[in-house]
PDB file of N, CA, C and O in Angstrom:
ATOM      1  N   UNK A   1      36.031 -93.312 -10.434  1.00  0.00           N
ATOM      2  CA  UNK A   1      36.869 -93.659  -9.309  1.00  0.00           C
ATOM      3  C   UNK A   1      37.649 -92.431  -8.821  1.00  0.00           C
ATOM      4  O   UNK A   1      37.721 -92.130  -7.629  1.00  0.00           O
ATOM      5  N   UNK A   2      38.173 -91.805  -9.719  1.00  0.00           N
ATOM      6  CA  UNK A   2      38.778 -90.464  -9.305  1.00  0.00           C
ATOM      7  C   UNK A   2      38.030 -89.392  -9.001  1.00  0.00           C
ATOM      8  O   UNK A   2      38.763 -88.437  -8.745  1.00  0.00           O
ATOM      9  N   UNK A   3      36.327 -89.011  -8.876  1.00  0.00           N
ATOM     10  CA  UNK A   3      36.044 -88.587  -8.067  1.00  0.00           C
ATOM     11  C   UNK A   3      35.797 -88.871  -6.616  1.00  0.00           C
ATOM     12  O   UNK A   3      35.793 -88.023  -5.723  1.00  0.00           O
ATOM     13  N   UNK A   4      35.546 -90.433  -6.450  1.00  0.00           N
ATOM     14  CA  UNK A   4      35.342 -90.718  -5.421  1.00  0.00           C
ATOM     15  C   UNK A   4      36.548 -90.444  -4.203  1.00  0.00           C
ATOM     16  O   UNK A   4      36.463 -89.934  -3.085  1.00  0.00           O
ATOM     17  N   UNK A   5      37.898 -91.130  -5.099  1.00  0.00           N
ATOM     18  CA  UNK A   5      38.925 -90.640  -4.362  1.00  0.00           C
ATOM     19  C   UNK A   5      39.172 -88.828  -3.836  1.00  0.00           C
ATOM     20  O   UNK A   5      39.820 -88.440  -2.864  1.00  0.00           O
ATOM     21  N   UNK A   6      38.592 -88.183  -4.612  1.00  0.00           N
ATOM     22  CA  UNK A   6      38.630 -86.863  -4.191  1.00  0.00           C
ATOM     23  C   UNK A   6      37.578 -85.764  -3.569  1.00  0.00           C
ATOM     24  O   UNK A   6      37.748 -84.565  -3.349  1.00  0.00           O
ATOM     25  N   UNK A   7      36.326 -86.678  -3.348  1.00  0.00           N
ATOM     26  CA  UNK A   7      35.595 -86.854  -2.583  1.00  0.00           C
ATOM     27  C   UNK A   7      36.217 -87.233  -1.113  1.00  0.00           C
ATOM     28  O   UNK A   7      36.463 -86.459  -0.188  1.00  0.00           O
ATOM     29  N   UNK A   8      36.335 -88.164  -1.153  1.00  0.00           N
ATOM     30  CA  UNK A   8      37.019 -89.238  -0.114  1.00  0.00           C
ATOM     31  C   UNK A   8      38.484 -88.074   0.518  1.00  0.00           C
ATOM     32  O   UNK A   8      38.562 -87.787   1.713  1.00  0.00           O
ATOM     33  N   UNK A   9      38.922 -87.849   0.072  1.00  0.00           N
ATOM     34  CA  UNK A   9      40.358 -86.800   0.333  1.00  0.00           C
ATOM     35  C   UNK A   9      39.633 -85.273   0.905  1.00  0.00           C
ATOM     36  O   UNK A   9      39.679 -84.906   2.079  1.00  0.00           O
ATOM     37  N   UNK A  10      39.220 -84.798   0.200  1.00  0.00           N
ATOM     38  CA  UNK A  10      38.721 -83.470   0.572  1.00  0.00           C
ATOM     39  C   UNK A  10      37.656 -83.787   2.074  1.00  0.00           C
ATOM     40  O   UNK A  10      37.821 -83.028   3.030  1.00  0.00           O
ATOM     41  N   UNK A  11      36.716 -84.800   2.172  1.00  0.00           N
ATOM     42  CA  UNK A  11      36.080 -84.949   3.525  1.00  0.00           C
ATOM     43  C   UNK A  11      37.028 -85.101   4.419  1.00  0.00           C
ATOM     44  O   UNK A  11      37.011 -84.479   5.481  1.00  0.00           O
ATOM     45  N   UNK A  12      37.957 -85.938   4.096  1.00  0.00           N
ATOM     46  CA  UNK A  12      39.014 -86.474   5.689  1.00  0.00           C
ATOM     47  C   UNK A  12      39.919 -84.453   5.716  1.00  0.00           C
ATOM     48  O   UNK A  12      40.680 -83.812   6.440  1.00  0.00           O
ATOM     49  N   UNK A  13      39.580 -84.370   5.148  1.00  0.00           N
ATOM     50  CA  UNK A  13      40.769 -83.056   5.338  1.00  0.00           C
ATOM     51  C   UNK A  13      40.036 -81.823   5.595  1.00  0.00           C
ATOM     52  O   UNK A  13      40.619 -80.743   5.699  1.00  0.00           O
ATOM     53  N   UNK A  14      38.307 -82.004   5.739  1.00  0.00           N
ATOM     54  CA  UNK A  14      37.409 -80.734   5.824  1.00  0.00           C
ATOM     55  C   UNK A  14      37.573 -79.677   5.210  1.00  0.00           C
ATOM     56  O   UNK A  14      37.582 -78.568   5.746  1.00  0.00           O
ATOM     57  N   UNK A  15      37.751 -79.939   3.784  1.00  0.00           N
ATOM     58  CA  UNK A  15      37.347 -79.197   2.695  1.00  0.00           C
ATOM     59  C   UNK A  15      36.087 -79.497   1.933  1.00  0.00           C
ATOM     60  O   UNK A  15      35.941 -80.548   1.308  1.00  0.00           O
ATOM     61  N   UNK A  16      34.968 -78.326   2.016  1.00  0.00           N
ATOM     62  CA  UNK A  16      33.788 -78.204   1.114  1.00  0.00           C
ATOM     63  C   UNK A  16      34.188 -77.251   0.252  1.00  0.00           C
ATOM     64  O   UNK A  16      35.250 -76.697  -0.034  1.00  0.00           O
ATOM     65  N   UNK A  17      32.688 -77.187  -0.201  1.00  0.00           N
ATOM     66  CA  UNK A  17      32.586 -76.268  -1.598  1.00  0.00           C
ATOM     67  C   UNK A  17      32.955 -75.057  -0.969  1.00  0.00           C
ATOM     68  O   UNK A  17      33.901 -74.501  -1.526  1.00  0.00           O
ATOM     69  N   UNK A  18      32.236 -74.151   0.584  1.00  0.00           N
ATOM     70  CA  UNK A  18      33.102 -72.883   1.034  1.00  0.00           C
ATOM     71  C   UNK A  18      33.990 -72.607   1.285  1.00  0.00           C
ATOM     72  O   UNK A  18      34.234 -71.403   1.364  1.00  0.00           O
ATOM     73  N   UNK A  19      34.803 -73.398   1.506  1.00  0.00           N
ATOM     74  CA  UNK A  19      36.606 -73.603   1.448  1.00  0.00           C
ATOM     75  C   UNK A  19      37.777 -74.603   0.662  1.00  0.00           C
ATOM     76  O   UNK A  19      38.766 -75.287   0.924  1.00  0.00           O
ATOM     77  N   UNK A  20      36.848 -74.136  -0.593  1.00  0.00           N
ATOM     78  CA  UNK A  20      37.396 -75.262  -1.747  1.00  0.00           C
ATOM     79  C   UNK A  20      39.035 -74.766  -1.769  1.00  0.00           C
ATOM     80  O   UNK A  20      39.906 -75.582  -1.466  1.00  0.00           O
ATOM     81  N   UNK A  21      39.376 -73.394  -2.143  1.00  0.00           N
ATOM     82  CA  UNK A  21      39.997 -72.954  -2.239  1.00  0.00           C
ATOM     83  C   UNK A  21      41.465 -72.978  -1.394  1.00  0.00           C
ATOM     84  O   UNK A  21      42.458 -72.292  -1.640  1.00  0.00           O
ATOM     85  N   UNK A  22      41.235 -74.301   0.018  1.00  0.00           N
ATOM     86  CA  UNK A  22      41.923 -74.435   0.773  1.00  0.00           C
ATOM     87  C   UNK A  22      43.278 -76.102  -0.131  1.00  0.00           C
ATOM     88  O   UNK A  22      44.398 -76.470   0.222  1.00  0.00           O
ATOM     89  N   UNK A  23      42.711 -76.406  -0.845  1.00  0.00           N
ATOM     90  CA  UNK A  23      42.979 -77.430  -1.859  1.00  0.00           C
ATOM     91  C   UNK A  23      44.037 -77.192  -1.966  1.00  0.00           C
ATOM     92  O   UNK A  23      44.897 -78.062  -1.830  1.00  0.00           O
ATOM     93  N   UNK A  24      44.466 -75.292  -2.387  1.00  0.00           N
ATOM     94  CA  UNK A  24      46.104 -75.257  -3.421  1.00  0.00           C
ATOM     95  C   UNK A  24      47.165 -75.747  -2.127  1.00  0.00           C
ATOM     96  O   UNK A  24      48.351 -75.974  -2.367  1.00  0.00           O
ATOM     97  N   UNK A  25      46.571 -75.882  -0.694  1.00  0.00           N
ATOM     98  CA  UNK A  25      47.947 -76.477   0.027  1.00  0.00           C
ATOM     99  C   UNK A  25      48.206 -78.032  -0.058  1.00  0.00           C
ATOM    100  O   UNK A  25      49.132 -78.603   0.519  1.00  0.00           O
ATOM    101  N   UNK A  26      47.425 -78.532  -0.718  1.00  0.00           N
ATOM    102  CA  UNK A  26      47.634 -79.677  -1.077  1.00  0.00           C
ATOM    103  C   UNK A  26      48.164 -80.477  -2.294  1.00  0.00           C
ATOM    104  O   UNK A  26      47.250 -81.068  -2.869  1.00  0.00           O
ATOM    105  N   UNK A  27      49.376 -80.657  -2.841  1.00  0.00           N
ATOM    106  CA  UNK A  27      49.505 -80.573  -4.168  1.00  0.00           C
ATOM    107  C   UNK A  27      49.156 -81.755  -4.893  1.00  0.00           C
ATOM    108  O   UNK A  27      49.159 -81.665  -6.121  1.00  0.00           O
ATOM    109  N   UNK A  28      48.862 -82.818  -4.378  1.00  0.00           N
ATOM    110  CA  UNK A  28      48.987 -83.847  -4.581  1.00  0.00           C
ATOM    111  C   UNK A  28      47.372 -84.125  -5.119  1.00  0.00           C
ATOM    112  O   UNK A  28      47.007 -84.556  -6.212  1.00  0.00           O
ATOM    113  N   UNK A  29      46.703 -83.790  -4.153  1.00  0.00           N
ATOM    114  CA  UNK A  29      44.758 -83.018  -4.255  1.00  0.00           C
ATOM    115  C   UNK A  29      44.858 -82.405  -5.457  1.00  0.00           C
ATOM    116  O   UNK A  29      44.037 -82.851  -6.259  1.00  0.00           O
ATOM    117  N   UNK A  30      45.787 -81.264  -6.028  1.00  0.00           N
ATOM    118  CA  UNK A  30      45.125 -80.407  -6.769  1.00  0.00           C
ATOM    119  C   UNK A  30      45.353 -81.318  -8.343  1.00  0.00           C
ATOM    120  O   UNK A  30      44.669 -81.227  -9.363  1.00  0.00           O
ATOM    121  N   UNK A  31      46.405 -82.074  -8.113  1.00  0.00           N
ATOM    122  CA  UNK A  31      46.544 -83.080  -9.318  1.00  0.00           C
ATOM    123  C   UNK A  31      45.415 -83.623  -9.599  1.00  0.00           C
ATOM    124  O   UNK A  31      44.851 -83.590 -10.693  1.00  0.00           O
ATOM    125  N   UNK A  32      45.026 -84.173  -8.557  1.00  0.00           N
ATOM    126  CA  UNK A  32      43.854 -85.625  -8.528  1.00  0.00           C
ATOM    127  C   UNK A  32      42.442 -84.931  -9.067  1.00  0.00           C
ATOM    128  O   UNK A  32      41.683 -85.518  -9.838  1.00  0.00           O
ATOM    129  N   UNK A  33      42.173 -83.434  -8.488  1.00  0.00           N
ATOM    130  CA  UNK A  33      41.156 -82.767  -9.096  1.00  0.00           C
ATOM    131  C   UNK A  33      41.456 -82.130 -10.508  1.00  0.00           C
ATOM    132  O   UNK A  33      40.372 -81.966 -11.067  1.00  0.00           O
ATOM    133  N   UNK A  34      42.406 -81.744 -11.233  1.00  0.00           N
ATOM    134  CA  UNK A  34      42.778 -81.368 -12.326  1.00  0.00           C
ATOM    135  C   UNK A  34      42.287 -82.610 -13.215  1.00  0.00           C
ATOM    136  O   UNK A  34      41.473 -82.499 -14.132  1.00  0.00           O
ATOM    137  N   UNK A  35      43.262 -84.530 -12.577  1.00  0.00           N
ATOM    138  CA  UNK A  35      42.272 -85.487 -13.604  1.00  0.00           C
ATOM    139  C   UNK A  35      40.937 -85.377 -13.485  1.00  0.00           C
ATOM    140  O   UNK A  35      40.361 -85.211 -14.561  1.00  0.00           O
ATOM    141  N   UNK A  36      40.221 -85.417 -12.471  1.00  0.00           N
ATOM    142  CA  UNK A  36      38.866 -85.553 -12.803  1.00  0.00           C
ATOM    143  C   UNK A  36      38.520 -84.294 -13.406  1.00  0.00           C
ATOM    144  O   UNK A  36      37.370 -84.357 -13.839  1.00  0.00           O
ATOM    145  N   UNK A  37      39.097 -83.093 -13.622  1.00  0.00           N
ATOM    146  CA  UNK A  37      37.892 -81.819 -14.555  1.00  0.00           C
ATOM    147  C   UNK A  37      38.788 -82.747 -15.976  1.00  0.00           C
ATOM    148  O   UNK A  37      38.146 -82.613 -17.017  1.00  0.00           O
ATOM    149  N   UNK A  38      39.784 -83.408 -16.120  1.00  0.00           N
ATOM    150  CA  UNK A  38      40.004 -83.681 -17.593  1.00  0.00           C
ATOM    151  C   UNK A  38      39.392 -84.733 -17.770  1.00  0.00           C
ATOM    152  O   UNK A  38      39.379 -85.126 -18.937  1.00  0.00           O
ATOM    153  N   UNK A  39      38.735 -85.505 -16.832  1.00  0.00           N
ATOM    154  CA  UNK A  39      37.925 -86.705 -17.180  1.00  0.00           C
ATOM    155  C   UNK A  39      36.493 -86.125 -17.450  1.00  0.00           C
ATOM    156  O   UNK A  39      35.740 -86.790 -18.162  1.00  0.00           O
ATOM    157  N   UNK A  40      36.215 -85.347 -17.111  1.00  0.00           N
ATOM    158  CA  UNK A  40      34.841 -84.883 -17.014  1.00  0.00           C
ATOM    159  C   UNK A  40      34.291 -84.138 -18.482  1.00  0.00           C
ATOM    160  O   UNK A  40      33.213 -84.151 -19.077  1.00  0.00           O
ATOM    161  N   UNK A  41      35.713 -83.445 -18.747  1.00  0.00           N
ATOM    162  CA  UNK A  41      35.855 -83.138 -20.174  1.00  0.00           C
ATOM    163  C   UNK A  41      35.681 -83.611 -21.249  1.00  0.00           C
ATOM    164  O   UNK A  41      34.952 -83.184 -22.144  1.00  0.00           O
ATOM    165  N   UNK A  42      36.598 -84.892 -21.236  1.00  0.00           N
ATOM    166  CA  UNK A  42      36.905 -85.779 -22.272  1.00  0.00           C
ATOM    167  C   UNK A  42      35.203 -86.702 -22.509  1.00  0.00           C
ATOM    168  O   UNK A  42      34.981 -87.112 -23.648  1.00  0.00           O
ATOM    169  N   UNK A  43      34.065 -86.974 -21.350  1.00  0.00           N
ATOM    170  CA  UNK A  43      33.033 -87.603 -21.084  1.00  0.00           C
ATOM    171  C   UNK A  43      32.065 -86.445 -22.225  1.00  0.00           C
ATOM    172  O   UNK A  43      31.638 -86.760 -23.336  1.00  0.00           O
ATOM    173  N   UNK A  44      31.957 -85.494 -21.748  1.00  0.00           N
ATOM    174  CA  UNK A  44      31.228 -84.434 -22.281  1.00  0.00           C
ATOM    175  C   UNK A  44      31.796 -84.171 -23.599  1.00  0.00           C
ATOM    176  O   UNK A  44      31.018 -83.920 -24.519  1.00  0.00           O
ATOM    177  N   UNK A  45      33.420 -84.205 -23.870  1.00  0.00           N
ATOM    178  CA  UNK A  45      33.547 -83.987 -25.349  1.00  0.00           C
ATOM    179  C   UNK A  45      32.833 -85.757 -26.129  1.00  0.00           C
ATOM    180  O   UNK A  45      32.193 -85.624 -27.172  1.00  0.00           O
ATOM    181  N   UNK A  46      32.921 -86.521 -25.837  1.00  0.00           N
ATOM    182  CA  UNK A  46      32.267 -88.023 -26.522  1.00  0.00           C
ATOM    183  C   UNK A  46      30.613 -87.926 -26.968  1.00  0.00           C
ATOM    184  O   UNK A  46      29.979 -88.628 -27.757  1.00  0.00           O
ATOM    185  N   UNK A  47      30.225 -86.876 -26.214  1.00  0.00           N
ATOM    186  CA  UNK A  47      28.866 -86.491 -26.485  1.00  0.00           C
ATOM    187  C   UNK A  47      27.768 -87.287 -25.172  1.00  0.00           C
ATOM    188  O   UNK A  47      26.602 -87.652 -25.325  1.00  0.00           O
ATOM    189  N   UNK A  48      28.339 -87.347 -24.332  1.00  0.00           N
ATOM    190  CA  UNK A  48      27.649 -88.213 -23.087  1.00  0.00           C
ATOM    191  C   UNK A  48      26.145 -86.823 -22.584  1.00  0.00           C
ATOM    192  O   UNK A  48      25.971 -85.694 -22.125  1.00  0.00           O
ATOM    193  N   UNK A  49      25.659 -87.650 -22.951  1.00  0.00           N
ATOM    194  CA  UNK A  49      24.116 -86.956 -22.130  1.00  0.00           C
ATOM    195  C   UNK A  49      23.483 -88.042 -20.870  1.00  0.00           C
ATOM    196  O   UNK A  49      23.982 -89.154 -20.694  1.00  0.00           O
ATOM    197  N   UNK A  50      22.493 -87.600 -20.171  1.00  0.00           N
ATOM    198  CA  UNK A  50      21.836 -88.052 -19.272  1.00  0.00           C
ATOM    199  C   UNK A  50      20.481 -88.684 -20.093  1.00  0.00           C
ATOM    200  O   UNK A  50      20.056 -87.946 -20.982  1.00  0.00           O
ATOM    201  N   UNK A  51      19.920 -89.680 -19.936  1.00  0.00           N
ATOM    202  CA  UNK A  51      18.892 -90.340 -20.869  1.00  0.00           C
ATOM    203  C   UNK A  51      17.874 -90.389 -19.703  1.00  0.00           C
ATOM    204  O   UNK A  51      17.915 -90.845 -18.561  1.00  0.00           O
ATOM    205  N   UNK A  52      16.652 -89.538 -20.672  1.00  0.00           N
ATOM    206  CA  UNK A  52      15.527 -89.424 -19.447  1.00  0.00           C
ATOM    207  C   UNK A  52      15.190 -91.168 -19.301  1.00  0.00           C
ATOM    208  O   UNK A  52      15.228 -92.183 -19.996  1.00  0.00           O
ATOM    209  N   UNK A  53      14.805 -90.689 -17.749  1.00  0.00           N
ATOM    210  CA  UNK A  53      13.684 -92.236 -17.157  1.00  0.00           C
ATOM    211  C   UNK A  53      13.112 -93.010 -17.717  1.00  0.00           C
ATOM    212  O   UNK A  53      13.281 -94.229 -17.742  1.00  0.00           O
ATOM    213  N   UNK A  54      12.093 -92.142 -18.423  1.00  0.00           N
ATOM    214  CA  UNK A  54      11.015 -93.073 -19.357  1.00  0.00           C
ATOM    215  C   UNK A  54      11.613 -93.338 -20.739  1.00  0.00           C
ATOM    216  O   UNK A  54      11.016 -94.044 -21.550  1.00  0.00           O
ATOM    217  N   UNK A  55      12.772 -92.781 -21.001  1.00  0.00           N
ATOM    218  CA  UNK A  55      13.582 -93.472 -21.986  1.00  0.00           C
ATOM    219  C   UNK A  55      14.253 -94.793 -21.618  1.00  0.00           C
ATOM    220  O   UNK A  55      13.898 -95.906 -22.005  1.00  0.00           O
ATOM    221  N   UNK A  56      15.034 -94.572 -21.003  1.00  0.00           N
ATOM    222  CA  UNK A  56      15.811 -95.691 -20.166  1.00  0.00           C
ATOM    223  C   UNK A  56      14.963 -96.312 -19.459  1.00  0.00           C
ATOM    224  O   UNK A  56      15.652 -97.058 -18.762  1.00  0.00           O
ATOM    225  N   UNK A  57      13.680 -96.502 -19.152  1.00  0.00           N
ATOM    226  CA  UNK A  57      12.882 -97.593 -19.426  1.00  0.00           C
ATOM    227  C   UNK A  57      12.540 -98.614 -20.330  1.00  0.00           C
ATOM    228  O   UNK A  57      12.716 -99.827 -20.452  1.00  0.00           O
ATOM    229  N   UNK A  58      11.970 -97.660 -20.940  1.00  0.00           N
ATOM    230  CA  UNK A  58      11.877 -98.516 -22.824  1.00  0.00           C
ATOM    231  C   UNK A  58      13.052 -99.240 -23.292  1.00  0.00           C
ATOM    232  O   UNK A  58      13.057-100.331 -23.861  1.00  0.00           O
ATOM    233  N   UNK A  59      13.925 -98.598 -23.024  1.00  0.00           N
ATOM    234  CA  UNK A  59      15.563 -99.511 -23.659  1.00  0.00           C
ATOM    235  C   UNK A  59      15.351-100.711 -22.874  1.00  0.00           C
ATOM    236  O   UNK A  59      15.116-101.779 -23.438  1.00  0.00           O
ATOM    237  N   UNK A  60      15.444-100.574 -21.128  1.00  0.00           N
ATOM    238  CA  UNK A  60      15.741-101.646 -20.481  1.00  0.00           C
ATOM    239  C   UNK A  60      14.788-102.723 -20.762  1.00  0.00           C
ATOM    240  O   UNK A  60      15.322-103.830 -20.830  1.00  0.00           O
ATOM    241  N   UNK A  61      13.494-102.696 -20.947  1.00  0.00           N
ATOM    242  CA  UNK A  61      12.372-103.242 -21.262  1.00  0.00           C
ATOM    243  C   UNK A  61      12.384-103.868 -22.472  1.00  0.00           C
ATOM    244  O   UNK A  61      11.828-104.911 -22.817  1.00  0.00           O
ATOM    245  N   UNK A  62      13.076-103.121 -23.076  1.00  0.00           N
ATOM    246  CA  UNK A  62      13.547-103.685 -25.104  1.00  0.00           C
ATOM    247  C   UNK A  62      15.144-105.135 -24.491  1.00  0.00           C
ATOM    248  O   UNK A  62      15.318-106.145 -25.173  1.00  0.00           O
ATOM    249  N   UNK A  63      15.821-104.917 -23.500  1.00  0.00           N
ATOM    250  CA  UNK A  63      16.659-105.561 -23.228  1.00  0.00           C
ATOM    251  C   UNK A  63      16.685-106.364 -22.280  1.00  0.00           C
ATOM    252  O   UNK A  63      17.788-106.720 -21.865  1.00  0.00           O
ATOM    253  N   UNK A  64      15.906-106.695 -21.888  1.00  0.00           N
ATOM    254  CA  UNK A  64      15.164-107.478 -20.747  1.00  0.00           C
ATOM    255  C   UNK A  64      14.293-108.353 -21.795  1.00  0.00           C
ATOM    256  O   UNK A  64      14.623-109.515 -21.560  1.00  0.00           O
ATOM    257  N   UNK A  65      13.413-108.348 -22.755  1.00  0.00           N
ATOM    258  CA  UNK A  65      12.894-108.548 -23.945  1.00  0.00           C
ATOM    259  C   UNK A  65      13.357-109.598 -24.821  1.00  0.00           C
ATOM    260  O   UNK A  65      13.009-110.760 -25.029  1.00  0.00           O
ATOM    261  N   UNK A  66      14.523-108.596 -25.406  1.00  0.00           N
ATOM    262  CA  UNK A  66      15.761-109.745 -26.262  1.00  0.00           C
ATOM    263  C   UNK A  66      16.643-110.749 -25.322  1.00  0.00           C
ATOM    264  O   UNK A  66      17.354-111.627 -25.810  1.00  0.00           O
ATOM    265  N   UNK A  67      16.561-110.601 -24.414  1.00  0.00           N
ATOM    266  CA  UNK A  67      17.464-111.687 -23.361  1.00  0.00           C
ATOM    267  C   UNK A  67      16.575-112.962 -23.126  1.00  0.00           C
ATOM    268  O   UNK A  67      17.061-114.078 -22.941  1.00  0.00           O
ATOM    269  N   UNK A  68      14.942-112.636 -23.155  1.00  0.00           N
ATOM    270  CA  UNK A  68      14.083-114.018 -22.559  1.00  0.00           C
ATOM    271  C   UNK A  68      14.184-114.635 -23.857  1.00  0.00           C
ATOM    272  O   UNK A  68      14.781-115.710 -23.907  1.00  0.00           O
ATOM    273  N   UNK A  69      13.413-113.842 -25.571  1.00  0.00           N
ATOM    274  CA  UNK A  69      13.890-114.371 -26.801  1.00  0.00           C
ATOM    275  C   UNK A  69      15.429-115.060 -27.141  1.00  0.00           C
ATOM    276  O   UNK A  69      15.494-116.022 -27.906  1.00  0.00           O
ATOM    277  N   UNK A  70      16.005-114.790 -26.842  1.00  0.00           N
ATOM    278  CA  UNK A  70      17.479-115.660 -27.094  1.00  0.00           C
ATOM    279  C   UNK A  70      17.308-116.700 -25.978  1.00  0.00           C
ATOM    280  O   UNK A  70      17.715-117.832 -26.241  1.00  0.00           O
ATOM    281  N   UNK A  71      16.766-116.483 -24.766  1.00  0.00           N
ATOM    282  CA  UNK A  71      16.886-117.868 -24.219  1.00  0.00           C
ATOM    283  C   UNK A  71      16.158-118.728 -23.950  1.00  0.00           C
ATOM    284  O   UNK A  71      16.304-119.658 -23.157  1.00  0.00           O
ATOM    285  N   UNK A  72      14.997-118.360 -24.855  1.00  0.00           N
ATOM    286  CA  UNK A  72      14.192-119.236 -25.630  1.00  0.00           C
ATOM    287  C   UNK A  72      14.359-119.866 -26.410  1.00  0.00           C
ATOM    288  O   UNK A  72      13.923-121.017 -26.441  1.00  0.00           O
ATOM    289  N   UNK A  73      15.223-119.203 -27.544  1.00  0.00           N
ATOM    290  CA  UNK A  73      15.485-119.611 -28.874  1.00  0.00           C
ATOM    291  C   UNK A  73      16.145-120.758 -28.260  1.00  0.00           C
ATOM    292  O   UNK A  73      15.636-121.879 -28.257  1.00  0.00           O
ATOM    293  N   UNK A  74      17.110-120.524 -27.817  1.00  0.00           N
ATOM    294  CA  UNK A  74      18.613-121.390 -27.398  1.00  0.00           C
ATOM    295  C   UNK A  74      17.930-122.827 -26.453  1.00  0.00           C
ATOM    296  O   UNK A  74      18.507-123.901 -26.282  1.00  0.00           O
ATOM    297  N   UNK A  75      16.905-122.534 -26.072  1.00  0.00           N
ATOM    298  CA  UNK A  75      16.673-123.859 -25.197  1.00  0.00           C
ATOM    299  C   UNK A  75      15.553-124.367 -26.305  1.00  0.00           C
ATOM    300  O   UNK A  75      15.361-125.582 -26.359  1.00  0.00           O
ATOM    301  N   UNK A  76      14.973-123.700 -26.989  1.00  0.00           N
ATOM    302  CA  UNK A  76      14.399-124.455 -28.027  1.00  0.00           C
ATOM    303  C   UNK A  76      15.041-124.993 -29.084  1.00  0.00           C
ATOM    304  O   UNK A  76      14.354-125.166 -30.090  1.00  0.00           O
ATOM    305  N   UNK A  77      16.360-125.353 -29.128  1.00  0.00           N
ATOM    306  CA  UNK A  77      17.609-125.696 -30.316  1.00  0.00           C
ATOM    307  C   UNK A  77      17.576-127.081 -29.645  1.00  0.00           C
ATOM    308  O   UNK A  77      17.367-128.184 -30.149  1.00  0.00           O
ATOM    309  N   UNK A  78      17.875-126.679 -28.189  1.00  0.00           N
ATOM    310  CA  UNK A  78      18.568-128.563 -27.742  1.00  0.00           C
ATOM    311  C   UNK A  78      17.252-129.468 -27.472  1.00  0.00           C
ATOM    312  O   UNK A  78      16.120-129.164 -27.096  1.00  0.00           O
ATOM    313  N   UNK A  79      17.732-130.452 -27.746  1.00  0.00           N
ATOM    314  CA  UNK A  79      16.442-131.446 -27.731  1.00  0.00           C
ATOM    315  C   UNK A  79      17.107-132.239 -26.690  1.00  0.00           C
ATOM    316  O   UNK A  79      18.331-132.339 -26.608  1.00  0.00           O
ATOM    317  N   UNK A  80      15.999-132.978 -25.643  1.00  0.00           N
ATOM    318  CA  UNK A  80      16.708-133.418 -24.682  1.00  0.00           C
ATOM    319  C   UNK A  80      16.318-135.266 -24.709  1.00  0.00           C
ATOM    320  O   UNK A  80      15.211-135.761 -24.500  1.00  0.00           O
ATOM    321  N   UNK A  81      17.245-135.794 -24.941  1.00  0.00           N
ATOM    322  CA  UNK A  81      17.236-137.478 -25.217  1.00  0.00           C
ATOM    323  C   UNK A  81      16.360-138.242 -23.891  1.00  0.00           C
ATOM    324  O   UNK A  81      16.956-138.555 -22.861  1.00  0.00           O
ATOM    325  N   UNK A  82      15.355-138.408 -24.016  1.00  0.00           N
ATOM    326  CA  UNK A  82      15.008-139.060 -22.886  1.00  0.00           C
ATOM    327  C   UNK A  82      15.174-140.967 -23.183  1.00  0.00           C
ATOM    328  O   UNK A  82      15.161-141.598 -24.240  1.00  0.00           O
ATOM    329  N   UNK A  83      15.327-141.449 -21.680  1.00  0.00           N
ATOM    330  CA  UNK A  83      15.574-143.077 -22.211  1.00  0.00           C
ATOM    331  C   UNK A  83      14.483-144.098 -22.051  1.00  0.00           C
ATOM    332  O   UNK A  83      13.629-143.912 -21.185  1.00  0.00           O
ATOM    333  N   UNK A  84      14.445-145.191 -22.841  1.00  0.00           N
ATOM    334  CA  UNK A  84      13.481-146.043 -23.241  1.00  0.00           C
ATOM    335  C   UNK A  84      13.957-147.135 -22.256  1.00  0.00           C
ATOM    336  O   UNK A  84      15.065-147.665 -22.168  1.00  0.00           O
ATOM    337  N   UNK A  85      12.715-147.354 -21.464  1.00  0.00           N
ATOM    338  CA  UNK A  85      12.664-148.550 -20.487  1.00  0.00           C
ATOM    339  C   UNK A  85      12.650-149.804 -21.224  1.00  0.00           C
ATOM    340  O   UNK A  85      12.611-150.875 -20.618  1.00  0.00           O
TER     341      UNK A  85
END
């Protein structure tokens, strides 16, 4: 969220990457970008990587998988009372 907001701040104010440097008149900006390099930090110190495609396939596919099995299982538990004419 706090990049978006500073995304969002730096476009309305026509600051890019070639005039990043126009930021320090903004103090309030240079806060909001200071949290996000400490958020960005703290992500990368947790050990956050990018998980290739065809990995994060297989997972989703393994979890997509266990979701139809459990709701199988679970509708194969209830028995449904039908009534006698």
């Amino acid at each position: 969220m706090q990049t978006v907001k500073l995304k969002y701040a730096t476009e309305k104010l026509g600051i890019a990457k070639e005039n990043f440097d126009e930021i320090r008149h903004y103090p309030q900006l240079v806060k909001l970008y200071k949290s996000v390099l400490v958020q960005y930090e703290t992500v990368d110190n947790l050990g956050y990587s990018e998980m290739p495609a065809e990995q994060y396939e297989k997972w989703l596919a393994s979890v997509n998988e266990q979701e139809t099995r459990q709701l199988n299982a679970s509708f194969g538990k209830k028995s449904i009372k039908q009534k006698k004419d």
